[in-house]
N, C-alpha and C positions, 0 to 999 in steps of 0.2 A: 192330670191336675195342672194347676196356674198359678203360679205363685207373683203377684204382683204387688209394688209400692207404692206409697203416695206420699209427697214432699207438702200437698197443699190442703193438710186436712181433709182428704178422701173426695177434694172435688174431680179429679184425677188420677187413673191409674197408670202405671209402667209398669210393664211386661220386659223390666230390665236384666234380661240373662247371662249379663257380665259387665263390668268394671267398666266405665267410673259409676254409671247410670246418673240417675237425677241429684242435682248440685243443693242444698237445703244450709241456710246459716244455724249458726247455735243460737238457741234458744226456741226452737221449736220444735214437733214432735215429728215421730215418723212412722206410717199406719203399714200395715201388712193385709193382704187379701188373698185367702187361698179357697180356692174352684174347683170342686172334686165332680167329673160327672162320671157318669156307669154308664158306660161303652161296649156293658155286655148286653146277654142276657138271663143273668142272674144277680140277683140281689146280694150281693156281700153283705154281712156283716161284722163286728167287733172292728172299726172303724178305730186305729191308730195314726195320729198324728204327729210326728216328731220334728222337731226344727233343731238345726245345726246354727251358731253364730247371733240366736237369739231366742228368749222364749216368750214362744209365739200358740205354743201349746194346749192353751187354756179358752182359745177360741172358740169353742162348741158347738165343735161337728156332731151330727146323728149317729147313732150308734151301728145303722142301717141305710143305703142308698137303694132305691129302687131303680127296676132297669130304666132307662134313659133319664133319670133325675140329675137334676144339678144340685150341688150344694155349695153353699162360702158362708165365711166367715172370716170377721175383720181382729185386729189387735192391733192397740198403737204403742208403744215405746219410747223411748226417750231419744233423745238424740247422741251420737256419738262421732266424733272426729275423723277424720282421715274415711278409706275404702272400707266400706260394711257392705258384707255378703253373706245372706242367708239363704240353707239350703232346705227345705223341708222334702220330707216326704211321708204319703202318705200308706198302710198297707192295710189290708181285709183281708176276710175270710170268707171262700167260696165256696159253698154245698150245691150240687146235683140232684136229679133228681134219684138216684141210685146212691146217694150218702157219701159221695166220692169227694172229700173235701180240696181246696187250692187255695194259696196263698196268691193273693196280685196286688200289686203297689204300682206306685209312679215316684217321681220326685219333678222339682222345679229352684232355679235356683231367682234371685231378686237383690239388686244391688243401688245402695246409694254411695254418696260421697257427702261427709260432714264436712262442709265447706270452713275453711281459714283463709283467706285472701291476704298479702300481705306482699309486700312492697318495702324495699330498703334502695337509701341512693347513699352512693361514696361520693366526693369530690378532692378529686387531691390537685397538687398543683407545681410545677416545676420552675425554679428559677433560671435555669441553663438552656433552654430548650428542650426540654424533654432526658436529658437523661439522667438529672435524680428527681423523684417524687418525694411528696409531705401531705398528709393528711391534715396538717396544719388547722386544727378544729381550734385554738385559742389564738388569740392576736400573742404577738405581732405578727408570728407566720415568717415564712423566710424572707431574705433581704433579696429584690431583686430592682437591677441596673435598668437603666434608662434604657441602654442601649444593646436589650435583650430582650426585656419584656415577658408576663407570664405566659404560663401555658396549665390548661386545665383536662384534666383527665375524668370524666366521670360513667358512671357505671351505674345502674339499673338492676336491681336481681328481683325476680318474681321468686319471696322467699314462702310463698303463700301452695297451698297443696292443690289450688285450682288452676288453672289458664285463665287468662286477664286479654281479654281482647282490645279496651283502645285503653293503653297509657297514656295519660297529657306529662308532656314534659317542660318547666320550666324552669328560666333562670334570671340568674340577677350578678349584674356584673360583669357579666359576660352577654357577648352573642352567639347561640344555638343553629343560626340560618350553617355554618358547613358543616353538621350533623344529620346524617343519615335517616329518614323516617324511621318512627318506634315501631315495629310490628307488632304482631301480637305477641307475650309473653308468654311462654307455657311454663307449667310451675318446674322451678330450679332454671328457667333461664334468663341469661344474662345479656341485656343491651349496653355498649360501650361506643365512649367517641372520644375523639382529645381534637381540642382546637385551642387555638391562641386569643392571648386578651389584652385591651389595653391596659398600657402603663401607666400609673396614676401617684404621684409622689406623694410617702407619706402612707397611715395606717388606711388598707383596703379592703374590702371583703367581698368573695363572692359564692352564691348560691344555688343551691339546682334544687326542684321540686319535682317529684313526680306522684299522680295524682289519679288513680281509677275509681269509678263506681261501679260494684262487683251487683249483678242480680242473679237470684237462685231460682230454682224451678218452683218456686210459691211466688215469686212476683218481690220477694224483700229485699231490698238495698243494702248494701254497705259501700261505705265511703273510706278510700284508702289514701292516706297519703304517706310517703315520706321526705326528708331534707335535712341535707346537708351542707355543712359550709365551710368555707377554707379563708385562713387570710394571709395576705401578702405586707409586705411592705414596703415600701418604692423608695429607693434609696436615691438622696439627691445631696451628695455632697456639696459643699458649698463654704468655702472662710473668705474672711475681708479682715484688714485692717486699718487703720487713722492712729496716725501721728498728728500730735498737734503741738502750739506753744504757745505759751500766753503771760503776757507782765502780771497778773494779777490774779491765778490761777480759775476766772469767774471768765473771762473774753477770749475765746480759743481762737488761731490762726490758723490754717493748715497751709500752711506753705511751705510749695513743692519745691523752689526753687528762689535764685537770689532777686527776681523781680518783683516779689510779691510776699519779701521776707517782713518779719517783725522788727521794727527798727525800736533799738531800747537805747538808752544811755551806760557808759561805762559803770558796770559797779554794781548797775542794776538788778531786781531778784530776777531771773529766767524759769517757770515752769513748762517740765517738760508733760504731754500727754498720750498714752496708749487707750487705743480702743481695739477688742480682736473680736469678731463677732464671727459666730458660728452661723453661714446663711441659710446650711441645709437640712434636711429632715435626720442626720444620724450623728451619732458621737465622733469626735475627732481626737488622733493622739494628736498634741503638739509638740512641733519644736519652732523656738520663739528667740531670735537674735537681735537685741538693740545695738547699733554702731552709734558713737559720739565723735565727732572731729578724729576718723578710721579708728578711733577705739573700741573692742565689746567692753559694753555694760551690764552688767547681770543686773538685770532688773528685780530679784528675789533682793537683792542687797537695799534697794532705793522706795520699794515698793511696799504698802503695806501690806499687800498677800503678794505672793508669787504667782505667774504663770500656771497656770495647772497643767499637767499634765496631759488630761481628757477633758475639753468644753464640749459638752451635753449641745443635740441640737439647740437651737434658738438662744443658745446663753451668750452673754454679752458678758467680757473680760476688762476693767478697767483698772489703769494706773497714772497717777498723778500725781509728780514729785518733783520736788524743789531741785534746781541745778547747784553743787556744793559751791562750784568755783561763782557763778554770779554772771552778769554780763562781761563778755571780752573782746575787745576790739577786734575788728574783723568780722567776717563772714562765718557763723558757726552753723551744721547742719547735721542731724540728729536721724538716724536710718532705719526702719522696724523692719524686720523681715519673719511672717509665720508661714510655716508651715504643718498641714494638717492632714493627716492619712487616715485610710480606711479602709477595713480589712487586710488585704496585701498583695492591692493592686492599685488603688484609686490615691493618688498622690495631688496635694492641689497647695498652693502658695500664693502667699502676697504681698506687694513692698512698698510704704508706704513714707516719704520724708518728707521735714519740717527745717524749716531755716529761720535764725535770728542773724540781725548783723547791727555792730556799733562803728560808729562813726564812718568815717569817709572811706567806704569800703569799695569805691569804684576808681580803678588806674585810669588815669589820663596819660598818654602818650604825647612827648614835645613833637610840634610840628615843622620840620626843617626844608625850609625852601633854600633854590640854589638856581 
């Protein structure tokens, strides 16, 4: 006997006698064909059919083969998942011509695979060079330095119960060219690569896809895709500050020094002005020293808010207050110094002075000839 499969609606038989045999997606059926011929010479009778792993039983064989007859019969089934394997076999009963009776049977065995195709991709991503990782699936994703740069690790698993012969792999974010060709995938195995990415300051994301289309022994398609993604965030520290002074607290001076000072008259009002801008993509601690003619100034004291503690990227810090004492003869000059750290490495500062001066604030030396 023969016990054969068909994935494609019985256009086709398989004489598949062990695992995987023919590949079939869900939702279609799957036929059975079994082939009993008499190989003697004698006519058996009482014709039983048995199938192990499906029933297939009900196909309707003759009760009787004649010597050299062939007989089959078909039975189709449903589909079922993973390696199916059915074993049938067939037995009779064999009378002589002297009344001597014999039992003779065969078996044959017929195997498919319910095809699941199926495909998962990781992307993690390292801010150090590689040796800690992040799956980092939601912004912001770790903080990484300018002068480090990411590095991406991803990974491929054929999580599907078939073999995947061409995976397409892409990405986003990154470049793939020093990554090894995909081979073929056989199911549970896993392709992997790690390469490095550029640095991009500020919120960044990158992605990887990878993408088969599975065909089964009926000619049907499936389309596989998975993707995943990681993100970074490019840390670009950055502070500035501006002092400034102004008669009128409306016209600002920034000057640095006594040649390009604000000249007022004695008595005059004096406004002093802070600006501290945050110029990089991440939060800064500060610390924040105003000097007056070598004196500190705590500017919580003068100011209508204080300093903050943390200036959020891109925020801008201002202060703008009146000097108690007034205009004073001489040369006065006014000294901001911040400082803004990050994490507990990245230290950054900046110093920025304003001058006023009244009256005849330039020495003339007598000239003595001889």
């Amino acid at each position: 006997m023969r016990l054969a499969v068909s994935v494609d609606g019985g256009a086709s038989w398989v004489d598949a006698d062990g695992a995987p045999g023919p590949r079939l997606l869900a939702g279609e059926s799957v036929g059975y064909r079994v082939s009993i011929t008499n190989t003697g010479m004698i006519a058996p009778s009482d014709l039983v059919l048995e199938c192990e792993g499906v029933d297939i039983g009900a196909c309707g064989l003759p009760d009787e083969i004649l010597e050299g007859e062939l007989v089959s019969c078909t039975e189709t089934v449903g589909w079922s998942v993973g390696s199916n394997g059915v074993t049938a076999t067939v037995s009779a009963v064999a009378t002589d011509a002297r009344g001597v009776t014999a039992t003779v049977g065969d078996s044959d065995e017929a195997w498919y695979t319910g095809a699941v195709p199926a495909l998962t991709a990781e992307l993690a991503v390292s801010p150090d060079g590689g040796l800690t990782w992040f799956e980092a699936d939601e912004p912001p994703g770790p903080p990484i330095g300018e002068d480090v740069g990411p590095r991406y690790a991803l990974t491929v698993t054929n999580a599907g119960n078939v073999d995947l012969k061409t995976v397409a792999l892409g990405a986003e974010g990154f470049d793939l060219s020093g990554c090894p060709p995909l081979v073929p995938l056989g199911a549970g195995e896993q392709y992997a690569c790690e390469v490095g990415g550029e640095w991009s300051a500020g919120q960044n994301s990158a992605a990887v896809t990878a993408t088969v289309t599975f065909e089964d022994g009926a000619g049907a398609t499936a389309q596989v895709e998975a993707v995943d993604r990681a993100y970074t965030f490019g840390t670009a520290p950055g502070i500035e500050v501006e002092k400034g002074v102004s008669a009128d607290g409306v016209v600002w001076h920034d000057a640095d020094d006594e040649d390009g000072a604000l000249e007022l008259a004695a008595g005059a009002e004096v406004w002093w002005g802070v600006r501290i801008w945050n110029t990089g993509t991440v939060s800064l601690r500060l610390t924040v020293e105003d000097v007056r003619d070598g004196g500190v100034l705590d500017l919580a004291d003068v100011c209508e808010t204080a300093p903050p503690e943390v200036l959020e990227a891109g925020q801008v810090y201002r202060c703008e207050f009146v000097d108690p004492e007034g205009a004073r003869q001489g040369v006065w000059r006014n000294v901001v110094t911040v400082e803004g750290r990050f994490g507990e490495g990245w230290v950054g500062a900046d110093v920025d002075a304003t001058v006023y001066v009244v009256g005849a604030w330039k020495v003339y030396l007598p000239l003595v000839m001889r």
